[in-house]
Predicted model as a PDB file, atoms N, CA, C, CB and O in Angstrom, pLDDT in the B-factor column:
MODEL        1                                                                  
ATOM      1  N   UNK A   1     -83.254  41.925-152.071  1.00 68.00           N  
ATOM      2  CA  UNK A   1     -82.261  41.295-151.231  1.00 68.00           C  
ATOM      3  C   UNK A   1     -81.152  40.672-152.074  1.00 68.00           C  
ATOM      4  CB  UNK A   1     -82.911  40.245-150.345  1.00 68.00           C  
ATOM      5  O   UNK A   1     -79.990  40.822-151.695  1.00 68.00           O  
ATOM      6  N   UNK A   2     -81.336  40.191-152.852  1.00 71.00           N  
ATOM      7  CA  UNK A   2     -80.402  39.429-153.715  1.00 71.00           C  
ATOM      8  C   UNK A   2     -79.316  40.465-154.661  1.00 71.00           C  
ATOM      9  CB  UNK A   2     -81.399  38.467-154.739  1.00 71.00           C  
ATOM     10  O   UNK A   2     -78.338  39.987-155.234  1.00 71.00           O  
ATOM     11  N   UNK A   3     -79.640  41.844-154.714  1.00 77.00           N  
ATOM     12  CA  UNK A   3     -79.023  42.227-155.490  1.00 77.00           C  
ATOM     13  C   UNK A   3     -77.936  43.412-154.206  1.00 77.00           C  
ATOM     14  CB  UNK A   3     -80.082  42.756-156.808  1.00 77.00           C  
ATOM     15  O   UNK A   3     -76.975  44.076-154.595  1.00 77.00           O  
ATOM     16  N   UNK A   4     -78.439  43.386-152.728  1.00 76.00           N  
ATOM     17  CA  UNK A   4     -77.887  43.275-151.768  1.00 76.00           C  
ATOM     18  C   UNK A   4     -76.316  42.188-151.437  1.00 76.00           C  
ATOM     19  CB  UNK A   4     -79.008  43.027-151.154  1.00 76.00           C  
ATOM     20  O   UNK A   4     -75.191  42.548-151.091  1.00 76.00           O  
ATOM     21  N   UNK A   5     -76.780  41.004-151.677  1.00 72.00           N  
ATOM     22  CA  UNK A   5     -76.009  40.296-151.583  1.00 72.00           C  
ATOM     23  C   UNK A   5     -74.837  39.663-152.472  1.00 72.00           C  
ATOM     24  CB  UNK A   5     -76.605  39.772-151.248  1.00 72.00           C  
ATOM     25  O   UNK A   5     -73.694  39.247-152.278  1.00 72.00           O  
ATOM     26  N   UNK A   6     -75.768  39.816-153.611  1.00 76.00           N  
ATOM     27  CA  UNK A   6     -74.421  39.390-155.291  1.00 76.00           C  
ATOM     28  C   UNK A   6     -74.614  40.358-155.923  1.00 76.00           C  
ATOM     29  CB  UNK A   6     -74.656  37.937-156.615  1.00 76.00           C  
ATOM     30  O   UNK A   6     -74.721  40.123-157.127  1.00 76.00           O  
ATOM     31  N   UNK A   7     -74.754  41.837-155.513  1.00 80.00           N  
ATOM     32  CA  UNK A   7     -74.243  42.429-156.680  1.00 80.00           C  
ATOM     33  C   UNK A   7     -73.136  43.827-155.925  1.00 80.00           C  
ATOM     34  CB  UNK A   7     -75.761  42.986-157.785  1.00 80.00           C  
ATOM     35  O   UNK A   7     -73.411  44.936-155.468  1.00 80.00           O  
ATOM     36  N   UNK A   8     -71.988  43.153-156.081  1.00 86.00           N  
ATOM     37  CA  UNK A   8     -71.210  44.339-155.399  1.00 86.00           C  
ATOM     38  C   UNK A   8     -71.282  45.985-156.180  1.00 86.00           C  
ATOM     39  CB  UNK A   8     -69.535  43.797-155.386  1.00 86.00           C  
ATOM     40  O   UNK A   8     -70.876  46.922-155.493  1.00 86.00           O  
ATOM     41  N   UNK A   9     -71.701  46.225-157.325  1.00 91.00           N  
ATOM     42  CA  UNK A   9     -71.892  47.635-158.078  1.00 91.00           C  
ATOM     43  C   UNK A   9     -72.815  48.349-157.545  1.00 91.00           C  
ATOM     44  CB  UNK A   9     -72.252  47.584-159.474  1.00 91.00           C  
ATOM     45  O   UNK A   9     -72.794  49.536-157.221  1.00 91.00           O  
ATOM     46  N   UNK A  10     -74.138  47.096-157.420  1.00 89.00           N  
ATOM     47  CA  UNK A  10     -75.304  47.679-156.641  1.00 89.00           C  
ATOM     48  C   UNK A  10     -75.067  48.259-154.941  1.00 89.00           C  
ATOM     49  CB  UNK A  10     -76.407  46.434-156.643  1.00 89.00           C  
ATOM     50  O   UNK A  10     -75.813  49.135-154.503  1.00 89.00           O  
ATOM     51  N   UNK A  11     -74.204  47.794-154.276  1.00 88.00           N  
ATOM     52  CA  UNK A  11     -74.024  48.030-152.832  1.00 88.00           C  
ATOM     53  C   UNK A  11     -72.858  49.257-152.836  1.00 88.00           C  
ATOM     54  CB  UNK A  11     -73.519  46.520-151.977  1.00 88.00           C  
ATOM     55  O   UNK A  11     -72.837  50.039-151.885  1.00 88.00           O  
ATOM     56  N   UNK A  12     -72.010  49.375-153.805  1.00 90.00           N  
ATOM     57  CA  UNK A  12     -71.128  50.398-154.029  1.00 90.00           C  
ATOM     58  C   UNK A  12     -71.765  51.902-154.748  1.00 90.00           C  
ATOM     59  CB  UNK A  12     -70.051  49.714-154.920  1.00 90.00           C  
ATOM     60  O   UNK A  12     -71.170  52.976-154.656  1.00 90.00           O  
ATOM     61  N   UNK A  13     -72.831  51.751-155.328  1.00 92.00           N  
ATOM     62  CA  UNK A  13     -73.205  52.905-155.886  1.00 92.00           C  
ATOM     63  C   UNK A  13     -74.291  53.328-154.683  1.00 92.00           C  
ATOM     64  CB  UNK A  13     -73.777  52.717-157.492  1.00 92.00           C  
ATOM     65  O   UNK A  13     -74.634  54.494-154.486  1.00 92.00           O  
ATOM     66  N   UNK A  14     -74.824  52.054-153.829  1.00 91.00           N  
ATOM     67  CA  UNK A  14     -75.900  52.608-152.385  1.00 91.00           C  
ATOM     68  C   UNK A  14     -74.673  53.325-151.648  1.00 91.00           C  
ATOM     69  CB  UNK A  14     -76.808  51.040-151.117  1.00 91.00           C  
ATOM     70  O   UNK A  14     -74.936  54.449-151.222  1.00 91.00           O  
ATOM     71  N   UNK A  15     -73.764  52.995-151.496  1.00 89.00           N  
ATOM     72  CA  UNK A  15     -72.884  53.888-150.444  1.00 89.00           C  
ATOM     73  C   UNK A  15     -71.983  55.398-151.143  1.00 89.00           C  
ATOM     74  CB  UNK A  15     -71.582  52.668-149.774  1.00 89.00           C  
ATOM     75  O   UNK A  15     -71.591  56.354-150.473  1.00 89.00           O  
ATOM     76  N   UNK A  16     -71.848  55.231-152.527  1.00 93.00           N  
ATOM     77  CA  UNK A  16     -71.493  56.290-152.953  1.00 93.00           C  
ATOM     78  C   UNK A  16     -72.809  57.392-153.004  1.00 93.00           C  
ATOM     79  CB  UNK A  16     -70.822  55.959-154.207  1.00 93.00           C  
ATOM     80  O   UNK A  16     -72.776  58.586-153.299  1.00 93.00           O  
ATOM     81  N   UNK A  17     -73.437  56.935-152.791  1.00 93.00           N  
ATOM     82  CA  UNK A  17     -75.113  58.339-153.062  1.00 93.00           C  
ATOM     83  C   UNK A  17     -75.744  58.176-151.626  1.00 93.00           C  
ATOM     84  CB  UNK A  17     -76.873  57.723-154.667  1.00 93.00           C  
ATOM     85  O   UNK A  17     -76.886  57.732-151.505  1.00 93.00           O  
ATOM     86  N   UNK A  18     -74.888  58.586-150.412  1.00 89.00           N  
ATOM     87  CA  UNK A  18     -75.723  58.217-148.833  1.00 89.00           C  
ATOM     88  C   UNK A  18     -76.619  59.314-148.793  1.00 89.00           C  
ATOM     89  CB  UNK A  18     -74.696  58.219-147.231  1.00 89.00           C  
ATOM     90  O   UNK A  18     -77.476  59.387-147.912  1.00 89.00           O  
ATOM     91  N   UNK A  19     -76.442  60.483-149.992  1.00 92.00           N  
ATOM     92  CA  UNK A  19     -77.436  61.690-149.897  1.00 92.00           C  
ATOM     93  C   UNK A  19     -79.011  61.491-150.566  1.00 92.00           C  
ATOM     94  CB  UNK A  19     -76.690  62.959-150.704  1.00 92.00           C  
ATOM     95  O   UNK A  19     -80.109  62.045-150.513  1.00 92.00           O  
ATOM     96  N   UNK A  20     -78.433  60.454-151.153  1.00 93.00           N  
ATOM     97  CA  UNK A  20     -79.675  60.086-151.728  1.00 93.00           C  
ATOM     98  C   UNK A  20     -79.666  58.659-152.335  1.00 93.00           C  
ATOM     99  CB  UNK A  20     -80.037  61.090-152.761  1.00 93.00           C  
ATOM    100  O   UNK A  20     -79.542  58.543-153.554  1.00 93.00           O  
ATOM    101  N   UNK A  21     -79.780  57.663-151.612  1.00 92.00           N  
ATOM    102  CA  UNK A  21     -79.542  56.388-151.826  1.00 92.00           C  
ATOM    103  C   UNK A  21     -81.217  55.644-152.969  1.00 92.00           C  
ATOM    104  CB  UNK A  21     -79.258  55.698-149.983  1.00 92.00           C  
ATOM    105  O   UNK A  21     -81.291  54.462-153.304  1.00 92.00           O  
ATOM    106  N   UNK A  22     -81.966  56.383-153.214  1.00 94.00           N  
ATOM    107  CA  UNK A  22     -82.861  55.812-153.354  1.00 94.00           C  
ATOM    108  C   UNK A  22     -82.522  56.158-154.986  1.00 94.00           C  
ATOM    109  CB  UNK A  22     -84.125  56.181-152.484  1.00 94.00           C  
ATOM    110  O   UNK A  22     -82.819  55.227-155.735  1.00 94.00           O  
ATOM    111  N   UNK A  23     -82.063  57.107-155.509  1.00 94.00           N  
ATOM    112  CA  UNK A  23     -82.333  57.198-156.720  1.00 94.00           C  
ATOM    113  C   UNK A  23     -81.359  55.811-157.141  1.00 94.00           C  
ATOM    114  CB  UNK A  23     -82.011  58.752-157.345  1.00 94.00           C  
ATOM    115  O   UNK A  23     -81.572  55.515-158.317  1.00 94.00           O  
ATOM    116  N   UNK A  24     -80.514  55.041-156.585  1.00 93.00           N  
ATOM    117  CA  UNK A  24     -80.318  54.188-156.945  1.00 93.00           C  
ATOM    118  C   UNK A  24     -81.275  52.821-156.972  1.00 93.00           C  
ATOM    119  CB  UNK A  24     -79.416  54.240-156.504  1.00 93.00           C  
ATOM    120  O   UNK A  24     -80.932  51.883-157.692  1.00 93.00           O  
ATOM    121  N   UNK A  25     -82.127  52.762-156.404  1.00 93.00           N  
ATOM    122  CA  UNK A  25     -83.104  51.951-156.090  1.00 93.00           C  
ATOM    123  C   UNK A  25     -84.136  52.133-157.264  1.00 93.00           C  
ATOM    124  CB  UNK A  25     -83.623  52.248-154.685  1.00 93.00           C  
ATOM    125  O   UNK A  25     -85.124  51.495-157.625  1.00 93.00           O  
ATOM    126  N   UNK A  26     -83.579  53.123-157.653  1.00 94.00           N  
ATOM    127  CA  UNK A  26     -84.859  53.413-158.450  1.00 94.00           C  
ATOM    128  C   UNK A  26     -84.541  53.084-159.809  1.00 94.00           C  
ATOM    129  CB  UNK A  26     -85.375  54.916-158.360  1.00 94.00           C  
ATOM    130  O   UNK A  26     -85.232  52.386-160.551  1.00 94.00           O  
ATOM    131  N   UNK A  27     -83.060  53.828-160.183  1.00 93.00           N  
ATOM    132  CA  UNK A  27     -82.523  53.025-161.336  1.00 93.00           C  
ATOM    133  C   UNK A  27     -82.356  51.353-161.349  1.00 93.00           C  
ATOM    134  CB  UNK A  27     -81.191  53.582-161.539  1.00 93.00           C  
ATOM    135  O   UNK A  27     -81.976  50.931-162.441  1.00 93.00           O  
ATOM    136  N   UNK A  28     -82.509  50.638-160.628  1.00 92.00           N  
ATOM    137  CA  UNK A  28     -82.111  49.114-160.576  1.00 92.00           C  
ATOM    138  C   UNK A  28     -83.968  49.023-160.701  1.00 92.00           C  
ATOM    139  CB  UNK A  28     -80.994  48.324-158.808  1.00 92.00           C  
ATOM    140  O   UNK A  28     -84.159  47.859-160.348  1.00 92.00           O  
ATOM    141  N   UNK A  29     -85.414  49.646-161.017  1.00 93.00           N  
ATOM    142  CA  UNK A  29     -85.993  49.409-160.776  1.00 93.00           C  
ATOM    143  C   UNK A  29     -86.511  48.446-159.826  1.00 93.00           C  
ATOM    144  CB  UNK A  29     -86.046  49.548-161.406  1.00 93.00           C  
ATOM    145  O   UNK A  29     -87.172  47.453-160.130  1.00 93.00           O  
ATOM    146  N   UNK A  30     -86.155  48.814-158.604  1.00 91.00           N  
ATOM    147  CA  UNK A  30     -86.195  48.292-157.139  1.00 91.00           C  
ATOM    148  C   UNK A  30     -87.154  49.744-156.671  1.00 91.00           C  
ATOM    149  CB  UNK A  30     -84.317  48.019-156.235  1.00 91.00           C  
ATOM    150  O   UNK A  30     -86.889  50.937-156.826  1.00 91.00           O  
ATOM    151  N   UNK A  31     -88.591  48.934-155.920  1.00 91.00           N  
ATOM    152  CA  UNK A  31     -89.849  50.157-155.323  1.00 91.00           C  
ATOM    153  C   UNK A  31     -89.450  49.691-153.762  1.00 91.00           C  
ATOM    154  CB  UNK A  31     -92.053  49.820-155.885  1.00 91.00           C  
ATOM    155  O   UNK A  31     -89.949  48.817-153.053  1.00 91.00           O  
ATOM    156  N   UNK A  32     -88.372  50.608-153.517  1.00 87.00           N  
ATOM    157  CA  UNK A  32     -87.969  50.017-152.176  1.00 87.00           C  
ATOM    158  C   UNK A  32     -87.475  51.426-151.885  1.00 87.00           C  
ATOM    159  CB  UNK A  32     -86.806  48.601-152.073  1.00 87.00           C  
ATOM    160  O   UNK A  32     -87.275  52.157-152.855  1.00 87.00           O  
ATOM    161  N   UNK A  33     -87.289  51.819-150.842  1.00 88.00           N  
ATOM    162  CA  UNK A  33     -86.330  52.604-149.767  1.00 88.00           C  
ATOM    163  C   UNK A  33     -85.231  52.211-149.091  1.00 88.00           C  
ATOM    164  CB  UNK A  33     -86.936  52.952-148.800  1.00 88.00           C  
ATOM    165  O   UNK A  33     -85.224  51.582-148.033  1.00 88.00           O  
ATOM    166  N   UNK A  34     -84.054  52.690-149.878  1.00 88.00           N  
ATOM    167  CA  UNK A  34     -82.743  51.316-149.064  1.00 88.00           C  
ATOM    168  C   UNK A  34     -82.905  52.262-147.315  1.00 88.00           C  
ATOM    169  CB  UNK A  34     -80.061  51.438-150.141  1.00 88.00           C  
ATOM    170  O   UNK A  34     -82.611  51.659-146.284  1.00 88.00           O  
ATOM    171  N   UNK A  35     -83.270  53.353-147.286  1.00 87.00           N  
ATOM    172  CA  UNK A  35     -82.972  53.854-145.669  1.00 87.00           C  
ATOM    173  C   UNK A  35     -83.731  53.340-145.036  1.00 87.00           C  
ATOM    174  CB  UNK A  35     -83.061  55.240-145.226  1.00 87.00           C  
ATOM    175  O   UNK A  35     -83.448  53.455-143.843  1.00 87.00           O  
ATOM    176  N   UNK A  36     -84.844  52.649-145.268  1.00 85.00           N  
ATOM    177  CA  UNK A  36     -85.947  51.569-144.472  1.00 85.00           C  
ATOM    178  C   UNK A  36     -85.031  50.385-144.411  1.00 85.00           C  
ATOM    179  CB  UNK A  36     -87.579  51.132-145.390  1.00 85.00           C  
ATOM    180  O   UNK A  36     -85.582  49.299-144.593  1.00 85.00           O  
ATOM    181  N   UNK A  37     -83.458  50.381-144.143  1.00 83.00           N  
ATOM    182  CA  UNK A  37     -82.684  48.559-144.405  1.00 83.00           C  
ATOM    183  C   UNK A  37     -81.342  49.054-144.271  1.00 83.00           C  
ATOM    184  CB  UNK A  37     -82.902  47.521-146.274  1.00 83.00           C  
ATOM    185  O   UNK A  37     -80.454  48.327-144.717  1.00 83.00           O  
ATOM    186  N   UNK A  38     -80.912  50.510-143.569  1.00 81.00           N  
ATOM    187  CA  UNK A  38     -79.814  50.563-143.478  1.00 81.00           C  
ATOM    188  C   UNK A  38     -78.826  49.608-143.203  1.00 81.00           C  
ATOM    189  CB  UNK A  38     -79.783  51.233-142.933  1.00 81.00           C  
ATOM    190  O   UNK A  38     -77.830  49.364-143.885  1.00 81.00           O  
ATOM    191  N   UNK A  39     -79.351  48.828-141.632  1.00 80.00           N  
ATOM    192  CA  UNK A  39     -77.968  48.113-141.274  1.00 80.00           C  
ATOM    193  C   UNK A  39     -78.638  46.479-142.382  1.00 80.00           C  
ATOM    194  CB  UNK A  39     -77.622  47.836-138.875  1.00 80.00           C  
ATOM    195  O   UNK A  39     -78.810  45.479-141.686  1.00 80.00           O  
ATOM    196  N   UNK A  40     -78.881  46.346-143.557  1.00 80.00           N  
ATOM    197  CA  UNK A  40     -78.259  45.357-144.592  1.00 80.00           C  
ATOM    198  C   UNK A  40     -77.213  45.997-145.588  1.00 80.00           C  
ATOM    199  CB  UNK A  40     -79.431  44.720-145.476  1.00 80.00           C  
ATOM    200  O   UNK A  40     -76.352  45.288-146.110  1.00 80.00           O  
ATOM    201  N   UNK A  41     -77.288  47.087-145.791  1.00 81.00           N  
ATOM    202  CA  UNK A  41     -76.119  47.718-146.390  1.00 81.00           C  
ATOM    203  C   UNK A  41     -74.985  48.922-145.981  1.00 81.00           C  
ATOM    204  CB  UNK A  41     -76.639  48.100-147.355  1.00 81.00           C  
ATOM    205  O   UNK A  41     -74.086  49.368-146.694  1.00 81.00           O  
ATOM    206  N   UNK A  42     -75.295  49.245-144.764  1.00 82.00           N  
ATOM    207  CA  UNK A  42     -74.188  50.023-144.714  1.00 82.00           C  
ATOM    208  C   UNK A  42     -73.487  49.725-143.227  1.00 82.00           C  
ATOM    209  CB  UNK A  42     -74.620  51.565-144.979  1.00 82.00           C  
ATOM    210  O   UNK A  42     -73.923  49.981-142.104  1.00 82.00           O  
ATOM    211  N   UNK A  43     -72.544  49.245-143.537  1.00 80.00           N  
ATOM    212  CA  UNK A  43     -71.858  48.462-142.617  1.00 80.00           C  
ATOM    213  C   UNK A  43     -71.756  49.011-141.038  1.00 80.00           C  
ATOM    214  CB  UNK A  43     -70.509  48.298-143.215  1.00 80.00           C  
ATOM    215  O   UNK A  43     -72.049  48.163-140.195  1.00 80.00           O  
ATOM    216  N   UNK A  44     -71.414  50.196-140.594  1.00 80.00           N  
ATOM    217  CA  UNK A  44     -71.510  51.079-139.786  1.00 80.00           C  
ATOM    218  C   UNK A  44     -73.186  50.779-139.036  1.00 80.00           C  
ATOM    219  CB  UNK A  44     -71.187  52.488-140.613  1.00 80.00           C  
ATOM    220  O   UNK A  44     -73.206  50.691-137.808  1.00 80.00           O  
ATOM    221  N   UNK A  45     -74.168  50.673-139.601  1.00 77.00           N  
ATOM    222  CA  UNK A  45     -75.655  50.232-139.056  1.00 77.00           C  
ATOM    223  C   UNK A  45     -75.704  48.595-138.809  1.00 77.00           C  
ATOM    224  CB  UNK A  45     -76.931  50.669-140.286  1.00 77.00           C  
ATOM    225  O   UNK A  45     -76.769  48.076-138.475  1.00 77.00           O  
ATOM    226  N   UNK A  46     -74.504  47.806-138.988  1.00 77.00           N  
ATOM    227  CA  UNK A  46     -74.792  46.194-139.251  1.00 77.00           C  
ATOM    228  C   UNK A  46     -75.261  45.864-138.147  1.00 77.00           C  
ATOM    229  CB  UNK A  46     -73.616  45.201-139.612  1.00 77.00           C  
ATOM    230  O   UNK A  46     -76.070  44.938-138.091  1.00 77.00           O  
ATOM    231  N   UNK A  47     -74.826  46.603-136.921  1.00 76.00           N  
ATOM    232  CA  UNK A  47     -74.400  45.674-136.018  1.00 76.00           C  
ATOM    233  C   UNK A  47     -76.139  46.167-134.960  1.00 76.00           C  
ATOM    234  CB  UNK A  47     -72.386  46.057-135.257  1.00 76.00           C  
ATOM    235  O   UNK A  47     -76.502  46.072-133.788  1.00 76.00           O  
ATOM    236  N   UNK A  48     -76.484  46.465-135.711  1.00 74.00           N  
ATOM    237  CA  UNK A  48     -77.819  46.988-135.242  1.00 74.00           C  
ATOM    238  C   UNK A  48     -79.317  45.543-135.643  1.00 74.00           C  
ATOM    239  CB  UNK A  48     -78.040  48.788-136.338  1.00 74.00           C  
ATOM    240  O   UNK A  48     -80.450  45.442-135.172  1.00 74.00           O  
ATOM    241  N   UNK A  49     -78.628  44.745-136.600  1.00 75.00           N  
ATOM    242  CA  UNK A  49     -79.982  44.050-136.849  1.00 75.00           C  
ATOM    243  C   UNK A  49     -80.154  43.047-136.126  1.00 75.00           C  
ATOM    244  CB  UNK A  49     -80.220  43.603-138.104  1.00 75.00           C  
ATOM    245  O   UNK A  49     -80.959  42.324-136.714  1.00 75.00           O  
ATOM    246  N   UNK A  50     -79.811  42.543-135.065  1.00 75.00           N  
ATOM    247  CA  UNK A  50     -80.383  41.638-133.894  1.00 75.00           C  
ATOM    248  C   UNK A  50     -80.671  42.710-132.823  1.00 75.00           C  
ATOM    249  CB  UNK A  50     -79.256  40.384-133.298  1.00 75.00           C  
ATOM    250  O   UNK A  50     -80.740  42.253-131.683  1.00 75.00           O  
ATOM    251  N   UNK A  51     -80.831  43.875-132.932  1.00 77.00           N  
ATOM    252  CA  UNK A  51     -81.331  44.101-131.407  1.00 77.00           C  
ATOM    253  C   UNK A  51     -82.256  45.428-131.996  1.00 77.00           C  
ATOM    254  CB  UNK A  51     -79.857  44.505-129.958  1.00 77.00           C  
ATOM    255  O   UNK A  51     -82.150  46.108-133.017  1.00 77.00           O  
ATOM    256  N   UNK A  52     -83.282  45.456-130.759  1.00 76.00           N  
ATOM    257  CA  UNK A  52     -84.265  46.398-130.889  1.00 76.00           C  
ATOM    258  C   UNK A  52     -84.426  47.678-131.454  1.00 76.00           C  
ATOM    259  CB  UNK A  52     -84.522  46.552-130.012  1.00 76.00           C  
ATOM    260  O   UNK A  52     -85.499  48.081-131.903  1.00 76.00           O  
ATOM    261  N   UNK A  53     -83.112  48.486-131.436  1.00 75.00           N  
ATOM    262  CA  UNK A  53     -83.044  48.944-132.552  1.00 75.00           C  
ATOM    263  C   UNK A  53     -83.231  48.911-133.922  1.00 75.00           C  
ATOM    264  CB  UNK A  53     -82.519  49.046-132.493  1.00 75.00           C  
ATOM    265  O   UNK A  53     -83.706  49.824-134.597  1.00 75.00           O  
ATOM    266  N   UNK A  54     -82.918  48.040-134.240  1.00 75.00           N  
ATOM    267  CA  UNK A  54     -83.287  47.769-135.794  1.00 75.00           C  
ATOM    268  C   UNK A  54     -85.191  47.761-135.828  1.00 75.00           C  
ATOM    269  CB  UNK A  54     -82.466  45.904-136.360  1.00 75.00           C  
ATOM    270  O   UNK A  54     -85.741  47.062-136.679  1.00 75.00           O  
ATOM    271  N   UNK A  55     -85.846  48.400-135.066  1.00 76.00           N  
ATOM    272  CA  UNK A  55     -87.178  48.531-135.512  1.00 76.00           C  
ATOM    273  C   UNK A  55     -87.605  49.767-136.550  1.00 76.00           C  
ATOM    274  CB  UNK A  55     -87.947  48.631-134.277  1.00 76.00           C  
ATOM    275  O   UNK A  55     -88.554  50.088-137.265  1.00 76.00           O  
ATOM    276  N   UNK A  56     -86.140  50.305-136.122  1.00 79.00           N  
ATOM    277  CA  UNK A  56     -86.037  52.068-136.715  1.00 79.00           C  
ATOM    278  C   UNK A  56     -86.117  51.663-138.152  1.00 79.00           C  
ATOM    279  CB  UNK A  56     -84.319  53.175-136.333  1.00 79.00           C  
ATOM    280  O   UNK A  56     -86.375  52.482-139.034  1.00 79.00           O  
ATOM    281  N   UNK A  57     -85.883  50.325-138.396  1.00 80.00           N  
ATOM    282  CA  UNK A  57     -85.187  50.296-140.173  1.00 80.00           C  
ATOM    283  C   UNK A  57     -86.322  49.207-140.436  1.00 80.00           C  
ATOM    284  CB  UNK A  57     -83.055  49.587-140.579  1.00 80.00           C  
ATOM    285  O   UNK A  57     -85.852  48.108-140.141  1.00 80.00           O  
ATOM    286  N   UNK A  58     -87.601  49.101-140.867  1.00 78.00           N  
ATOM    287  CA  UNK A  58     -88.645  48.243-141.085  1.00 78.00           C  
ATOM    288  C   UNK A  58     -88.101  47.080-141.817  1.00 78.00           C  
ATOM    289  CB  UNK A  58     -89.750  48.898-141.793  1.00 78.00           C  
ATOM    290  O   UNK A  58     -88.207  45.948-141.346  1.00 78.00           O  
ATOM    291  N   UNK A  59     -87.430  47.350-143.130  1.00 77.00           N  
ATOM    292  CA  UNK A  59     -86.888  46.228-144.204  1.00 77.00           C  
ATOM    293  C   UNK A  59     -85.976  45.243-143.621  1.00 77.00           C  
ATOM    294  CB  UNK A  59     -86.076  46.878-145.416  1.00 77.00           C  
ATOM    295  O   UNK A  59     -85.864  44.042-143.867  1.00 77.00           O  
ATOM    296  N   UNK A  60     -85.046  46.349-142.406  1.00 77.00           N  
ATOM    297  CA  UNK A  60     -84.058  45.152-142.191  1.00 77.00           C  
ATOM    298  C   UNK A  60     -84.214  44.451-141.304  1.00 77.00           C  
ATOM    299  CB  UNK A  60     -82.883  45.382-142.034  1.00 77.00           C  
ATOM    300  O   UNK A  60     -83.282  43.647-141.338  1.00 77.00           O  
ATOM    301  N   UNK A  61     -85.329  44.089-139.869  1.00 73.00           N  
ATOM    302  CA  UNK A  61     -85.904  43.517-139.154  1.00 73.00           C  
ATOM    303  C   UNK A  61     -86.223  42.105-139.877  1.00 73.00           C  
ATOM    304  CB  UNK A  61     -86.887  44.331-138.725  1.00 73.00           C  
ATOM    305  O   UNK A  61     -86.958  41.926-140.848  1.00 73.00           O  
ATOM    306  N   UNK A  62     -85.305  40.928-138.982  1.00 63.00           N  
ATOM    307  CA  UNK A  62     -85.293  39.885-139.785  1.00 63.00           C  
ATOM    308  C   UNK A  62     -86.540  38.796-138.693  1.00 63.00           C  
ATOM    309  CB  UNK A  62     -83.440  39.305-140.067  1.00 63.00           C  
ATOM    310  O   UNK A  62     -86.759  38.755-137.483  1.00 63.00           O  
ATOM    311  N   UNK A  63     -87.115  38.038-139.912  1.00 58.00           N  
ATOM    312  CA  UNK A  63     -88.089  37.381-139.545  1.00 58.00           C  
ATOM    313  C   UNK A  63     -88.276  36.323-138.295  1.00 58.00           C  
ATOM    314  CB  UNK A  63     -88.290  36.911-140.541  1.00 58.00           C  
ATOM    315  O   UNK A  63     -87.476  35.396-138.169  1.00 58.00           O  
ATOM    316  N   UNK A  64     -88.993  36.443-137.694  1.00 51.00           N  
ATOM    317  CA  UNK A  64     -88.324  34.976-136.837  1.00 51.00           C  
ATOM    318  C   UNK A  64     -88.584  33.652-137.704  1.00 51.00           C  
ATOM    319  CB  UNK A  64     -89.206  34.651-135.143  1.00 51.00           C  
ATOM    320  O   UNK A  64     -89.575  33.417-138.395  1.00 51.00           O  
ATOM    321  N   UNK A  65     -87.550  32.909-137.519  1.00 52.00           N  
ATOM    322  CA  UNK A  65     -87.590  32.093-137.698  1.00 52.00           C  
ATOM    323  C   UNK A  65     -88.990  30.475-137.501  1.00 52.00           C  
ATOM    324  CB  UNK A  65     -86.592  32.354-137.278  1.00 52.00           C  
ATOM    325  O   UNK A  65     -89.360  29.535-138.204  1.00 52.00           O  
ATOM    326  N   UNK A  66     -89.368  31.145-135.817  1.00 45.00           N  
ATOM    327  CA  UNK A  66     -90.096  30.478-135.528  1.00 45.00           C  
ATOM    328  C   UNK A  66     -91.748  31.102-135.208  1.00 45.00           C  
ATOM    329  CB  UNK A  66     -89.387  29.904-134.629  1.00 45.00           C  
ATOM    330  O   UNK A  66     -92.083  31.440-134.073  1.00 45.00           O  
ATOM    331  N   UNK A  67     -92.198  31.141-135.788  1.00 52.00           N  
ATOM    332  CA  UNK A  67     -93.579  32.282-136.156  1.00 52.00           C  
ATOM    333  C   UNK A  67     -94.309  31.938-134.955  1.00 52.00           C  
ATOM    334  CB  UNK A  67     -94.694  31.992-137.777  1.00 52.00           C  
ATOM    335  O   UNK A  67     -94.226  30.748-134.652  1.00 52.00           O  
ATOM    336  N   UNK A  68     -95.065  32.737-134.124  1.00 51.00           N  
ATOM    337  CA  UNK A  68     -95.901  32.407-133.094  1.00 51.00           C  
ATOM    338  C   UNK A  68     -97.097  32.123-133.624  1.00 51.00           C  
ATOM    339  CB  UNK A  68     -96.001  33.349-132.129  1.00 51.00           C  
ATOM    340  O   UNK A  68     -97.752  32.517-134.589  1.00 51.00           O  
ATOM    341  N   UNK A  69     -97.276  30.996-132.375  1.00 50.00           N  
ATOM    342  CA  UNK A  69     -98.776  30.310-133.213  1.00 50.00           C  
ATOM    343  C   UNK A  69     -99.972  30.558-132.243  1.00 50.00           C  
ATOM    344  CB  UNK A  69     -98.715  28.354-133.518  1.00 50.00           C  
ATOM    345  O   UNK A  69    -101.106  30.195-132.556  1.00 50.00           O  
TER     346      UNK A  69                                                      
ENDMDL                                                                          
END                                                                             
């Protein structure tokens, strides 16, 4: 997440490789799948992570806040 958020090279080389976004993940040694988190990086999917849709994208499904007890 962090390299999501402060590292603009890292979010520019995920959108220059949409054919294959992972080999970048892989060079940043990041064991992640950025297509499991589309709408955190590719702007066009953003508008997807408050609503039910975003179940499609596991990573980017944000936590609740308030955990059921």
């Amino acid at each position: 997440m962090e390299r999501l958020t402060g590292d603009l090279a890292f979010r520019t080389e995920l959108n220059e490789n949409l054919d294959n976004p992972r080999k970048v993940t892989e060079r940043y040694g990041i064991d992640v799948d950025p297509l499991e988190m589309l709408p955190l990086w590719r702007r066009d999917y953003m508008n997807y992570r408050s609503k039910p849709e975003c179940a499609s994208w596991p990573l980017a499904v944000r936590p609740s806040r308030h955990p059921a007890r």
